[in-house]
Each structure stands twice: as C-alpha cells, then as structure tokens.
N, C-alpha and C positions, 0 to 999 in steps of 0.2 A: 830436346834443346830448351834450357830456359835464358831469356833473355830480361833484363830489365831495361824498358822504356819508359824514361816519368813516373809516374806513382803507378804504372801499370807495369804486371809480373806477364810477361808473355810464354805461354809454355806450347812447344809443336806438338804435336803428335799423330804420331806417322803407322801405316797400317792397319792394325789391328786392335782394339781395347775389348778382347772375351775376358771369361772366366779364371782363364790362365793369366793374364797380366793384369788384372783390374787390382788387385791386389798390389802391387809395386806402383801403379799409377799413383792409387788412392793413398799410400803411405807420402810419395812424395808432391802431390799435391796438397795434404794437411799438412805437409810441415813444413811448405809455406806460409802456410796463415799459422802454423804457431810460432812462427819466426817474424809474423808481421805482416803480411801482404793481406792487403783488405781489395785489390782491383785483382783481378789473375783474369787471363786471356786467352784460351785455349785457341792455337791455331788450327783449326782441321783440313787445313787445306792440301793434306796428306793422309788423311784417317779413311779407311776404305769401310770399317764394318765395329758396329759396337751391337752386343750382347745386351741382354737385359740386365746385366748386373753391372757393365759399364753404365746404361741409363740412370741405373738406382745410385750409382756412384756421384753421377751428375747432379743430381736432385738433392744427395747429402750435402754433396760441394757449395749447392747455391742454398741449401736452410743453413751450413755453416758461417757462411758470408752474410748470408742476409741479417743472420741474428748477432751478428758483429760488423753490423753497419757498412758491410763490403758488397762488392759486385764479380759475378764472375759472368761474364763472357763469350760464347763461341764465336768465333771469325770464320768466315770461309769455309762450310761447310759444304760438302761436296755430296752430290745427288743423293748417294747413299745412307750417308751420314741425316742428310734434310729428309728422306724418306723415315728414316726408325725416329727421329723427332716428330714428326708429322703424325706417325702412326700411334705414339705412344704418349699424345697431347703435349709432349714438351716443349713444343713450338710456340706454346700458347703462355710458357709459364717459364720458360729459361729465354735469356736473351740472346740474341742472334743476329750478329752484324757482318757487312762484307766485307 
C-alpha cells in the first residue's frame, strides 16, 4: 500500500521482503524517487522477515535518497525486523522512528 501524507510517500509492507520479492520491491520503491519522492516511509509494522538482500535493498534506497537530498525512513519495526537491523549495523546508519 502506498499512501501519500505531506511531503511524505508512505509505503507498508507486509510479510516478507527475501530474495523472491526484493526484486518487485526495489523496482517500485525507485520509481518513486524517479517520479519525485525525496521523504519515502516504510511502514514495517507488518514485515515479519527480510533477507540480506532485502538489507542491501535498504542501504541502496537510503545512498539513493541521501545523494538526492531525500530521507527514507523505517516506522514501526517489529522485533524481528529491529533484530536483522541490529544485527547487521543498520540501526546505526538507517533511520528508525515509531
């Protein structure tokens, strides 16, 4: 689900982001920033499990934004989700609000 709130792109995402989907993700998460969104918000407050290539997704998403003066966002991540960030230092270098 994506919603627009204010100058913020809110996008949910629910289940699962492995190897099998990170691909449809990552397609339509960049083509919101090539359509303009410089805030994007990932909701995870439904996301049970991401893969290390979901991660590498994350970390492309936020050098894209960053280097076009944008921010991208986690909201609401859920034990799981804060665990594979935790683990794999992203906690330290994506931003993460409730």
């Amino acid at each position: 689900m994506i919603d627009a709130v204010g100058n913020e792109i809110v996008v949910a995402l629910d289940g699962e982001v492995d190897v099998e989907r990170c691909q449809e993700v990552r397609e339509q998460l960049h083509g919101l920033v090539d359509e303009g969104a410089r805030h994007v918000v990932l909701d995870l407050t439904h996301l049970h499990f991401l893969d290390s290539t979901a991660l590498g997704m994350l970390v492309g998403l936020h050098r894209r934004l960053t280097d076009e003066d944008g921010l991208l966002e986690l909201r609401s991540p859920t034990a799981p989700i804060r665990r594979a960030l935790a683990v794999s230092g992203l906690d330290k270098v994506l931003t993460i609000v409730e």
